[in-house]
N, C-alpha and C positions, 0 to 999 in steps of 0.2 A: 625900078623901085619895087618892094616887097608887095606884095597885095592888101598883105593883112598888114605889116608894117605900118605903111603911111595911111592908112585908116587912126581919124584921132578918137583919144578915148573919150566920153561926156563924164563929168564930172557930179551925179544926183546930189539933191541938195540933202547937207547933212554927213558928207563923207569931205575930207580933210584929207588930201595927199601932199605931202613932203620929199622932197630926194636932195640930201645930201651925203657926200664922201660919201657914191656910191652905192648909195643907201637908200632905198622908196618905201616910206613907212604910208601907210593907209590904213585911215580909224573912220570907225564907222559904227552905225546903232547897233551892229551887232558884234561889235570888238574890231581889234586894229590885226594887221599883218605887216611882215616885214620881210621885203626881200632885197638881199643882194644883187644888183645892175652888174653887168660888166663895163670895164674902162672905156670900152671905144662907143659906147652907147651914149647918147646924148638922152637926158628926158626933161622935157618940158612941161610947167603946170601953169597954161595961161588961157585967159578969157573962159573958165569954166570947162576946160578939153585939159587932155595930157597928150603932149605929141609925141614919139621916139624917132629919132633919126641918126642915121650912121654916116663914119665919115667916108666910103668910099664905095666899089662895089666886087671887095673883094668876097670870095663865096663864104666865107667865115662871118662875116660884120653881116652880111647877107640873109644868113641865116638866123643870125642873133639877131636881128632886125626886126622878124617875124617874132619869135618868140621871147623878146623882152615887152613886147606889146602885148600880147597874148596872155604873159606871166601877171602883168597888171591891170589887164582887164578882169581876169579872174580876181585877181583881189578884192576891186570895185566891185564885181559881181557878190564874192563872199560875203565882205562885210555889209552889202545891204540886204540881199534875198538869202543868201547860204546856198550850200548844195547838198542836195538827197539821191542818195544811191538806194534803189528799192531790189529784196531780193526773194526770192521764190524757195521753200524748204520740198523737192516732190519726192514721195515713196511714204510706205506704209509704217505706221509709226513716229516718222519724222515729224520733231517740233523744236519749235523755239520760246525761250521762256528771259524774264530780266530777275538777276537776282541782286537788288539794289540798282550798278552800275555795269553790273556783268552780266554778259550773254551765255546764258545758257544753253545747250545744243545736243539733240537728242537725236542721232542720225545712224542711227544700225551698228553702231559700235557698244563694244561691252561696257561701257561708260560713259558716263556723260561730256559735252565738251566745254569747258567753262572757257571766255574768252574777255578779258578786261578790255577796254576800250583805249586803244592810243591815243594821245594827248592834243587833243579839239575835235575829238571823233563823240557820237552820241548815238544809244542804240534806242528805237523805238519798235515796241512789237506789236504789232496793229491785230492780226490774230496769229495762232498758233503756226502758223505757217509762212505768214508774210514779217518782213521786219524789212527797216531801214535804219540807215546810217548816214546822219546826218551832219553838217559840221560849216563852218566856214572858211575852211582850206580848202580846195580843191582835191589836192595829191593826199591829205590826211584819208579824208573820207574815199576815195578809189582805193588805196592801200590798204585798209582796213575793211572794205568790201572782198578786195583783192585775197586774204587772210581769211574773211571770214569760207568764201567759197571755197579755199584751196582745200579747209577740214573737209567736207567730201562734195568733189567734184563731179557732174552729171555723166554719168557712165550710157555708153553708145548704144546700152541694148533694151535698158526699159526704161533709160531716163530718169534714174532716181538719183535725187541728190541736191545740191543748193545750186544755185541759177540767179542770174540775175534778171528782173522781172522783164517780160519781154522779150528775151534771151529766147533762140531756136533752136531745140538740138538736134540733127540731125539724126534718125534710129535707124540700125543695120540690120537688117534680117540674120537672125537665129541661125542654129544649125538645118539644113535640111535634112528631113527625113529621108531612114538609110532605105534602099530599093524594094 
């Protein structure tokens, strides 16, 4: 059996899970999700747990095993606590700013970066340098972190650039000086 798989999920009070045709809606204080099961997945919503179990131990249903469980723990997680991805703006100059719903991004380019927020994603700018991306999708908010870093990425030699907090960069020594 799957490790994480046959682990069942707890159900907090206040959050409502459904699965039909395929289908596992979760609604919760902080909004509902909805994901698509696959066919050979079984999901179960009894005595307060949601169980997942598959019909055999081929490496495919094996695999789905793990992560149809995994896909609806995060749901239960979302819609009650949410998830925050925190990010790091480092180099001289660099900030970040909200204009209304948009991120604005000020990072050694001749321009500024404006970036709208993908849809359940939420930008917070704590100070000029710190922001987060908040949501209760899972994959929304990484993606949109994912996006936000890629405008500039922390370069090997001084480290300047967007990071996610906590995030280590590894620095490479310079040229050496010639004889």
């Amino acid at each position: 059996m799957s490790r994480v798989g046959k682990l069942p999920i707890p159900v907090p009070a206040g959050v409502t899970i459904s699965v039909a045709n395929g289908v596992c809606t979760v609604t919760g204080p902080k909004g509902t999700l909805v994901q698509d099961i696959h066919e050979n997945m079984n999901v179960v919503v009894e005595d307060g747990q949601v169980i997942v179990t598959r019909p055999d131990d081929k490496p495919d249903n094996r695999a789905l095993h793990g992560l149809t469980r995994a896909l609806i723990n995060n749901m239960v997680t979302g819609v009650t606590t949410g998830f925050r991805k925190s990010m790091e703006l480092q180099g001289t100059g660099y900030r970040a700013a909200l204009q209304g719903q948009t991120l604005v991004l000020t990072v050694g380019y001749s321009h500024q970066v404006e970036m709208p927020p993908l849809d359940g994603a939420a930008f917070t700018v704590e100070t000029n340098t710190l922001l987060h991306v908040d949501g209760i999708d899972k994959q929304v908010v990484g993606q949109q972190a994912a996006l936000i870093r890629r405008v500039r990425p922390p370069e090997p030699y001084h480290g300047k650039g967007i990071r996610y907090r906590g995030e280590f960069v590894k620095l490479k020594a310079g040229k050496a000086k010639g004889k």
